[in-house]
C-alpha positions as CSV (number, residue, x, y, z in Angstrom):
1,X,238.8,50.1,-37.8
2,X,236.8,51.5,-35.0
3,X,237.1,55.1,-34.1
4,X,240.0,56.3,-32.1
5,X,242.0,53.0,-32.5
6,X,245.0,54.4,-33.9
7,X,248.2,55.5,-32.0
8,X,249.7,53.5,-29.5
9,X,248.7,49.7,-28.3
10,X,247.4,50.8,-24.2
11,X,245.2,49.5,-22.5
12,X,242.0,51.1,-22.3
13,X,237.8,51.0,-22.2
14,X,236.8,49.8,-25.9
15,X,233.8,51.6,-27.4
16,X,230.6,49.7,-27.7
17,X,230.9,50.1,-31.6
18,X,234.8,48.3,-31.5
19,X,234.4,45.1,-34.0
20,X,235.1,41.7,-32.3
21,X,236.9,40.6,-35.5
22,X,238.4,42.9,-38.2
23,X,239.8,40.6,-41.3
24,X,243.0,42.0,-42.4
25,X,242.4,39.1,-45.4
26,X,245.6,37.8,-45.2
27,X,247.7,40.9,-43.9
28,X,249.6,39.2,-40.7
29,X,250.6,35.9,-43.7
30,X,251.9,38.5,-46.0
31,X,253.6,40.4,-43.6
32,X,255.6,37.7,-41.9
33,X,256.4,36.1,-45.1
34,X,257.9,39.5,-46.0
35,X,259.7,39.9,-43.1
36,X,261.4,36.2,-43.2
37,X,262.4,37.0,-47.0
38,X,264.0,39.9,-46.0
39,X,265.4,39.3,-43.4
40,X,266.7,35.6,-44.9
41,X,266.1,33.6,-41.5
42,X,266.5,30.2,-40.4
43,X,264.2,28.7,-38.9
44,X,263.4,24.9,-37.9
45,X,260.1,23.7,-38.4
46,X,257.4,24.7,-36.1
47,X,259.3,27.4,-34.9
48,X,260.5,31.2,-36.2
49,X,262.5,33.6,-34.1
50,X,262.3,37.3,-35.9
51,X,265.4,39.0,-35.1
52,X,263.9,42.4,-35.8
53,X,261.1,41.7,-33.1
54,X,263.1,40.4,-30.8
55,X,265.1,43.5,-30.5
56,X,261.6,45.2,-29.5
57,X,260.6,42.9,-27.0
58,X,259.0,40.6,-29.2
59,X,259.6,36.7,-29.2
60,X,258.0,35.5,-32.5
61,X,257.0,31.7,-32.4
62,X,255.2,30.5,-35.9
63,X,253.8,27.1,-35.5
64,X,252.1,25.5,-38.7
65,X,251.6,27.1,-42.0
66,X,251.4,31.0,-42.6
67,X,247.8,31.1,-44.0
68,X,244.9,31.0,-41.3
69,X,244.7,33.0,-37.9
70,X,247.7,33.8,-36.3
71,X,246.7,33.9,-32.3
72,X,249.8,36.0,-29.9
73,X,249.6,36.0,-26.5
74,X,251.4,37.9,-24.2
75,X,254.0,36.2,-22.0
76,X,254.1,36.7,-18.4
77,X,257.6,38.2,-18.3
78,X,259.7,41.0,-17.6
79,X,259.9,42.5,-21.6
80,X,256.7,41.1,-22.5
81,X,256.3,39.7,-26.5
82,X,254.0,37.5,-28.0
83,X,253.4,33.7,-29.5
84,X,252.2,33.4,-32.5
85,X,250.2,30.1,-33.5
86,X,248.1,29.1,-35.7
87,X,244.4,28.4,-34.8
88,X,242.0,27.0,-36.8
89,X,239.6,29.0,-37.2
90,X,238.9,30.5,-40.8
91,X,239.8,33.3,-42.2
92,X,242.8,35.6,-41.9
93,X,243.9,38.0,-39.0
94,X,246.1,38.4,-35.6
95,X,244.9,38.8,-32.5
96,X,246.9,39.9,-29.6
97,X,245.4,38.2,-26.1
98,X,246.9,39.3,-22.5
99,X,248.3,36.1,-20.7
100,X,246.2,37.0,-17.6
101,X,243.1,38.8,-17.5
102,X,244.8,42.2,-16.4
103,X,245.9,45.0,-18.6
104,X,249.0,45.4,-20.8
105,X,251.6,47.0,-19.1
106,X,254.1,46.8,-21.5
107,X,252.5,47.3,-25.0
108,X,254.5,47.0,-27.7
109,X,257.0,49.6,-28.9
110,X,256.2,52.1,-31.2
111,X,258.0,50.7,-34.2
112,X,255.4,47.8,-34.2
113,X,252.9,50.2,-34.6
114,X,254.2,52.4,-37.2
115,X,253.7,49.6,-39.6
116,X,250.9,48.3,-37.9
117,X,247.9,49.6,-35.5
118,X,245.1,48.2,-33.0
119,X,241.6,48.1,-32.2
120,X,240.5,46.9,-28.7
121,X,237.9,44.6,-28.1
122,X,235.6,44.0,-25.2
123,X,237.9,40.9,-24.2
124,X,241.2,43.0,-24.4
125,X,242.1,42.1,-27.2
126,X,243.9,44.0,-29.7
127,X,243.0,43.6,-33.6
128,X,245.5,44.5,-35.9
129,X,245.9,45.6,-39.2
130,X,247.5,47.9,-41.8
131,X,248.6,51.5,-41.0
132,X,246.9,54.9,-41.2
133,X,247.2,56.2,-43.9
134,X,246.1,54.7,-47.3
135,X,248.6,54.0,-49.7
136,X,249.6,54.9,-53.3
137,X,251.5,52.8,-55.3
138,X,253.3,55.1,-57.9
139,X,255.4,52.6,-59.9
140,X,253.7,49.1,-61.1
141,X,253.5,47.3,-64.6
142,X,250.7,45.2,-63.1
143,X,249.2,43.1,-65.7
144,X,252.0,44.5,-68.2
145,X,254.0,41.3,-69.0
146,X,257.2,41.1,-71.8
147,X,256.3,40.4,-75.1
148,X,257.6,40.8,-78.5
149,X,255.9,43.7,-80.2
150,X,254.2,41.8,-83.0
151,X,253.1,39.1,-80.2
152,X,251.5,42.3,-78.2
153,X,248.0,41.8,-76.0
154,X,246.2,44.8,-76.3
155,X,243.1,43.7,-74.1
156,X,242.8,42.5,-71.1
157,X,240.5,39.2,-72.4
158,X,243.7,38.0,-73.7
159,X,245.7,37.8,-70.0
160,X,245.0,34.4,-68.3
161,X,243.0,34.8,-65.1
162,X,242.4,38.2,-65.3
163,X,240.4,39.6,-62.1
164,X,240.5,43.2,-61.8
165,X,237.7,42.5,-59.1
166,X,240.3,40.1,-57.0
167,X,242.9,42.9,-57.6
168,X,240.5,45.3,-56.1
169,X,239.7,43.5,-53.1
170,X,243.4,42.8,-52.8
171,X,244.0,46.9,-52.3
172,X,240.8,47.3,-50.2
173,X,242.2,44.7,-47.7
174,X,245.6,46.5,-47.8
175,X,245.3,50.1,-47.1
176,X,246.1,50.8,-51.1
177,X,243.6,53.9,-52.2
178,X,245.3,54.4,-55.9
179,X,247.4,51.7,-58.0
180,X,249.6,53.2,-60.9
181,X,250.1,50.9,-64.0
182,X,252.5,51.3,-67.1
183,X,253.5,50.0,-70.0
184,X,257.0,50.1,-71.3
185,X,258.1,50.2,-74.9
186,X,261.2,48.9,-75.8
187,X,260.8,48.2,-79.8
188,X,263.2,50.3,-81.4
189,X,266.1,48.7,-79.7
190,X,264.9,45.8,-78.3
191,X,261.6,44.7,-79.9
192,X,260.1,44.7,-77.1
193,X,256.9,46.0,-75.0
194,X,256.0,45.7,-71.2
195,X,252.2,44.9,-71.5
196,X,250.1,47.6,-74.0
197,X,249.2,51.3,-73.7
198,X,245.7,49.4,-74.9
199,X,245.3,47.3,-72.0
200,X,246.7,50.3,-69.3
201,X,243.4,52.3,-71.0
202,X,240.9,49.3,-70.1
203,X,242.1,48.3,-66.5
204,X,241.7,52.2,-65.9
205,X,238.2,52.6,-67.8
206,X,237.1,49.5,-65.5
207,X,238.6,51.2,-62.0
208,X,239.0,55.4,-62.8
209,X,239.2,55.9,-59.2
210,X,241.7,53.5,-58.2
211,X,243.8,52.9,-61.1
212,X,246.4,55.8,-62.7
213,X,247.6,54.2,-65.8
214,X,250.0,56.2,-67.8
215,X,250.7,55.3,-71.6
216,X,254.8,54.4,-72.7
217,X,255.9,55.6,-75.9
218,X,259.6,55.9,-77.9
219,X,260.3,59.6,-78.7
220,X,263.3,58.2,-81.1
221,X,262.7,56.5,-84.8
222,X,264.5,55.0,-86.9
223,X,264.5,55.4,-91.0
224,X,265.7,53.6,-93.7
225,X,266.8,54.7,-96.7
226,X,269.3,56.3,-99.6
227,X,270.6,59.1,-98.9
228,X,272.6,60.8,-102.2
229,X,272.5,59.0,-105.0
230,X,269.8,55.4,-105.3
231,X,272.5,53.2,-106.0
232,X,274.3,54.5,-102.9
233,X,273.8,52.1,-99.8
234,X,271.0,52.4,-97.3
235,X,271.2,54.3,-94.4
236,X,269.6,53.9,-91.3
237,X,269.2,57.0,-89.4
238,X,267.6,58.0,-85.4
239,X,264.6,60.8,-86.9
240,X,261.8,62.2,-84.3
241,X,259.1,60.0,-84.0
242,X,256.0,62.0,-85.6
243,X,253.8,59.5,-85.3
244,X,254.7,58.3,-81.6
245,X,253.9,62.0,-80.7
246,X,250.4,62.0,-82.1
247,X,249.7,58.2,-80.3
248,X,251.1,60.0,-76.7
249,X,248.3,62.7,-77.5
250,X,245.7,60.2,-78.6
251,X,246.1,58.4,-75.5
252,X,246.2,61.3,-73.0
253,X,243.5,63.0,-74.9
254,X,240.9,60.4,-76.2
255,X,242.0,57.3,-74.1
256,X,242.4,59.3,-70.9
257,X,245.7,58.0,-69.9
258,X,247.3,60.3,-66.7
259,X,251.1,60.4,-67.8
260,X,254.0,58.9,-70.0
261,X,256.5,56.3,-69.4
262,X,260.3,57.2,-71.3
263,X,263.1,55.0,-71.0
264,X,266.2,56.9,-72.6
265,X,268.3,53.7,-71.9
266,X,266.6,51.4,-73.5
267,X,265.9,53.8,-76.5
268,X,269.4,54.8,-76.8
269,X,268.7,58.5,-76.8
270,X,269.8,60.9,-74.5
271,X,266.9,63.0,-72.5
272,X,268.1,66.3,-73.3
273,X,267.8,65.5,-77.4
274,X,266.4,68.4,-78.6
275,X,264.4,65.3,-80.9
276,X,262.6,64.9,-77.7
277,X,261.7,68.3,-77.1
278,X,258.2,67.8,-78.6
279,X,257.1,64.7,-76.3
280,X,258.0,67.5,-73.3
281,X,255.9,70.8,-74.5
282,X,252.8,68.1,-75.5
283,X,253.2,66.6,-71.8
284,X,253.3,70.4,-70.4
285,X,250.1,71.3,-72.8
286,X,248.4,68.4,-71.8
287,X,249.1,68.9,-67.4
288,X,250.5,65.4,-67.4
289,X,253.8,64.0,-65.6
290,X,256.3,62.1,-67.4
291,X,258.2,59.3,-65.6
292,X,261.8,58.6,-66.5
293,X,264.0,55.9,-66.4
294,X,267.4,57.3,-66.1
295,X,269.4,55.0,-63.8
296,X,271.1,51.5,-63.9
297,X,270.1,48.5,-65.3
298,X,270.8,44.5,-65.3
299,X,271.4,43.9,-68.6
300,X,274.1,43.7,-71.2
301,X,275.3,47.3,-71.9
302,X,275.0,47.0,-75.1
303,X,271.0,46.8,-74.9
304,X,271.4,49.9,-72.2
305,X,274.5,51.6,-72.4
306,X,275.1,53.6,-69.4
307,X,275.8,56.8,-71.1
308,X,272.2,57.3,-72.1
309,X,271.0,56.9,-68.3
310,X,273.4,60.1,-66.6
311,X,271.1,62.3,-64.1
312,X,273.0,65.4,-65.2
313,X,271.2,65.2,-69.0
314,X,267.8,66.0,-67.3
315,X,269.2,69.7,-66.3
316,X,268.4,70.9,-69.6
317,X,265.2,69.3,-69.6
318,X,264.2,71.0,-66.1
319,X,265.6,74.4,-67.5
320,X,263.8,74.6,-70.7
321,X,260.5,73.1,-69.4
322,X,260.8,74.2,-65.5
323,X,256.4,73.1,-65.4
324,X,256.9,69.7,-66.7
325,X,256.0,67.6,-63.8
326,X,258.9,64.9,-63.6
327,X,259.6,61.3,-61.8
328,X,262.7,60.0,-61.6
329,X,262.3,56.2,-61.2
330,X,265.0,54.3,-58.7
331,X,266.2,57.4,-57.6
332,X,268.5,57.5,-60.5
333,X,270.6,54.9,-59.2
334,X,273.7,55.3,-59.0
335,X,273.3,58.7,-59.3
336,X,271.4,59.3,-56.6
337,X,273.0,62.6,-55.3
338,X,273.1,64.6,-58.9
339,X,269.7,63.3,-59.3
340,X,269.0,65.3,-55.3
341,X,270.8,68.4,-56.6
342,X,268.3,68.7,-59.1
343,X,265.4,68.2,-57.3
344,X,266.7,71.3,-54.7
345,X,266.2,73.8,-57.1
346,X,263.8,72.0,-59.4
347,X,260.0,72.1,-57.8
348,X,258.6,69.4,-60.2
349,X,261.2,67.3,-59.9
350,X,260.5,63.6,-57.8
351,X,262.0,60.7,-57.5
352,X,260.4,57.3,-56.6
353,X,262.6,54.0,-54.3
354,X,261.5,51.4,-56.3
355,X,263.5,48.1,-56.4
356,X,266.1,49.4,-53.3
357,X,263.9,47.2,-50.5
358,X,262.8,44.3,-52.1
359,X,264.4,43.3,-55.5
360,X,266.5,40.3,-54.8
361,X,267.7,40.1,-51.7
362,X,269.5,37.2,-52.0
363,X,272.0,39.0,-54.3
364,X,271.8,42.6,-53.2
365,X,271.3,42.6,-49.4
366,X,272.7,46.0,-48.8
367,X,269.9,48.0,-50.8
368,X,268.1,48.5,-47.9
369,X,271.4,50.5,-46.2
370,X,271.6,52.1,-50.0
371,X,268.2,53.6,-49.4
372,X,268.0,54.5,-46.0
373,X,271.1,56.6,-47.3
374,X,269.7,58.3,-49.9
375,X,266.7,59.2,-47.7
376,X,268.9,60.6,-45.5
377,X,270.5,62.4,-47.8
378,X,267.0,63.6,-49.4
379,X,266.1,65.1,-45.9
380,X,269.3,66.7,-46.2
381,X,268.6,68.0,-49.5
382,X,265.1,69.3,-48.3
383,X,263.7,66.8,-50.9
384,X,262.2,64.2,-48.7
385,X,258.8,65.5,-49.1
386,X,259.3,64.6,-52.9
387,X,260.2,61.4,-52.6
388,X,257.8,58.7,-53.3
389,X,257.2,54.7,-53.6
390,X,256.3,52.3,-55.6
391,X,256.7,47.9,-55.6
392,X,257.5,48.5,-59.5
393,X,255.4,44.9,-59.3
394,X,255.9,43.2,-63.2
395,X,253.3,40.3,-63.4
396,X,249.7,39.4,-63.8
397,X,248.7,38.0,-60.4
398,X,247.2,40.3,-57.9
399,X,248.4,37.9,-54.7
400,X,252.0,37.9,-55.9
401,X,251.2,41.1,-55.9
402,X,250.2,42.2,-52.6
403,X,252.7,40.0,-51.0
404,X,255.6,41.9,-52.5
405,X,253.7,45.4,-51.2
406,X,253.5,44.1,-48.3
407,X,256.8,42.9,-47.7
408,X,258.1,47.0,-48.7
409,X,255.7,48.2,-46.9
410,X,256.5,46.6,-43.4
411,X,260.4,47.3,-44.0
412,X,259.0,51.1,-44.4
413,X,257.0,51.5,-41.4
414,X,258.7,48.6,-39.2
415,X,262.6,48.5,-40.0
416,X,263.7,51.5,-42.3
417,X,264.3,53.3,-39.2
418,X,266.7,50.8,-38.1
419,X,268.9,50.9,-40.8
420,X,268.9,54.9,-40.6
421,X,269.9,55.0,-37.2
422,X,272.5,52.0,-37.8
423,X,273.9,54.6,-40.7
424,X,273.8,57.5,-38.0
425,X,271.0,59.3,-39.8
426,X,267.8,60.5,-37.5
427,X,264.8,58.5,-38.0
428,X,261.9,59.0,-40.4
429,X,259.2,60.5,-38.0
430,X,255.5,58.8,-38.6
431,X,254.8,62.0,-41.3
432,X,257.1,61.9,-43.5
433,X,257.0,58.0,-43.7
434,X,253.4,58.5,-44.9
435,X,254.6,60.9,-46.9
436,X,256.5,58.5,-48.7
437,X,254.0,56.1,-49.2
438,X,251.3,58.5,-49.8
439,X,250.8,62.1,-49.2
440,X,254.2,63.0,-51.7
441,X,252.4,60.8,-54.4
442,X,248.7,62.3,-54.2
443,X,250.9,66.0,-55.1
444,X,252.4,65.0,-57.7
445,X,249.4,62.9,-59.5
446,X,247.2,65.5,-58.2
447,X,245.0,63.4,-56.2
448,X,242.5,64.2,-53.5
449,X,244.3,63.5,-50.0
């Protein structure tokens, strides 16, 4: 973007160095697409009314097919919006042209730019593209598919149309500085892995500065065997994994790995096992965050009984190792409010909002109130500053990809706000939004702002 195009859409003198065309490779597609998902719209052929603009001032029209160049021009009316067609000239972007040759008196609210913002050109037009601050996915399994454990990749020639390149455009074009990628392990219980803490080492090798991958280990074994007499039967007993702890070393150590995944759910161990201990003074030793999944999950309970998931086990953890730097993923759902009681006198304590905007909408449309609740209720907590975000993206295609981040990311900067104030909560001002999708992250991982 040219310099000094951020803030609000006015009208004003463009500087000589303003671009005539900024590609936002595909941004304005994603973004709509994201919005009608969400949103779960009717529309008739040739033509899309978006509630959510409408309320602004905004009368959305979307003739043709999303890919290509979306053209708005103002409307010569009272609450000025804008018509958006397709043109057909290549390539991706939106351009916003005045319906006369005079200047915008009206520009568009301030929500539309909090998710989005503007570059004038020397024919008043306004360029738009993604916000200002570059963001930081916290909470991915990108190329990390299920698998059984003895069917296992562990490199990324084996992944079908693998393009860590394409993925690396994708980011550039979206406003993504840092990606963080996972395994999961799931093989004691389960059999199971998410992707391989083999393949989270080579996508990071191949990108160190824009990939975090973290490695995923069980701290839990199980054993086999007599105990009293031989002829007595076998017993199978939970032991501490010894040999799990010197793989979560090797990883961090010699395969430079930046933190560990633990699922205590899906384990069936509780956090606060004094079993576990070990994996906690190694990650403390080693300066590395562990991420937890202690909340819900859609599944039989006997694969992931609830009891194993309660926020209040972590306590223990946070009094016994008070350095150990600590995610919480899905803001320990449905334990949200234990998990923010923690965090208020716990310093290394976070939590991340992954899967409360965008998981299936079609099923769980109130997940959006759920969250604008709970950061409400972070603010109130005096937590909000260690909250963070993540698409918790599980897949191996980098557009599929970006269009979920988009999707979260609009409903951030363009209609979280919405649902605060609809819950009686006071807005998220511009910071701490981009504390959310950035700044909170970067202090945690310990990245450069």
């Amino acid at each position: 973007m040219c310099p000094g195009s951020r803030g609000s859409l006015v009208a004003r003198t463009p500087p000589p160095s303003c671009p005539r065309e900024v590609p936002t490779g595909g941004f304005v597609a994603h973004l709509l697409e994201g919005i009608i998902r969400r949103e779960q719209l009717r529309y008739a052929p040739g033509r899309l009314l978006l509630p959510q603009f409408q309320r602004m001032g905004v009368d959305a029209a979307l003739l043709g097919d999303l890919p290509g160049r979306f053209l708005a021009s103002q409307r010569p009316r009272h609450n000025p919006g804008f018509h958006l067609r397709r043109t057909p000239l290549d390539g991706h972007g939106l351009r916003l042209f005045p319906a006369q040759p005079r200047p915008l008196l009206n520009p568009p609210s301030d929500k539309v730019n909090s998710a989005l913002h503007a570059c004038p050109t020397q024919e008043g037009q306004y360029l738009i593209n993604m916000g200002e601050t570059m963001i930081v996915d916290a909470h991915s399994h990108m190329y990390q598919k299920r698998a059984l454990a003895h069917e296992l990749k562990r490199s990324t020639d084996e992944i079908e149309g693998y393009d860590l390149d394409l993925l690396l455009k994708r980011l550039d074009e979206n406003g993504v500085s840092h990606l963080q990628i996972m395994p999961q392990k799931m093989e004691r219980i389960m059999g199971l892995w998410l992707g391989s803490n083999e393949i989270a080492a080579q996508i990071q090798d191949s990108a160190p500065t824009r990939i975090i991958s973290f490695a995923a280990e069980e701290p839990i074994g199980t054993t086999e065997g007599h105990v009293g007499f031989p002829n007595h039967p076998k017993v199978v007993r939970d032991v501490f994994n010894r040999a799990g702890l010197k793989e979560f070393e090797k990883n961090i150590v010699e395969r430079g790995l930046k933190g560990l995944l633990l699922t205590p759910p899906y384990g069936h161990y509780y956090s606060n096992d004094r079993r576990v201990y070990p994996f906690y003074a190694k990650a403390v030793e080693l300066d590395v965050p562990i991420w937890f999944h202690h909340s819900h999950m859609f599944c039989p309970p006997v694969i992931c009984p609830l009891k194993y998931a309660r926020i209040w086990l972590l306590e223990d953890v946070v009094i016994d190792f008070p350095e150990l730097r600590i995610n919480i993923e899905h803001m320990g759902y449905p334990w949200t409010e234990e998990l923010l009681a923690i965090m208020a006198r716990s310093p290394n304590v976070y939590t991340d909002i992954a899967q409360f905007i965008d998981p299936s909408l079609q099923k769980m449309p109130a997940r959006r109130l759920l969250l604008a609740r709970n950061l409400g209720m972070a603010r109130e907590y005096q937590v909000l500053d260690r909250v963070i975000w993540g698409t918790d993206y599980v897949g191996e295609s980098a557009d599929e990809y970006v269009t979920l981040l988009l999707s979260e990311v609009a409903y951030i900067r363009e209609g979280l706000n919405d649902d605060m104030e609809r819950l009686g909560y006071p807005p998220l001002t511009q910071q701490e939004m981009e504390g959310v999708l950035s700044e909170n992250a970067r202090r945690l991982l310990r990245l450069e702002s």
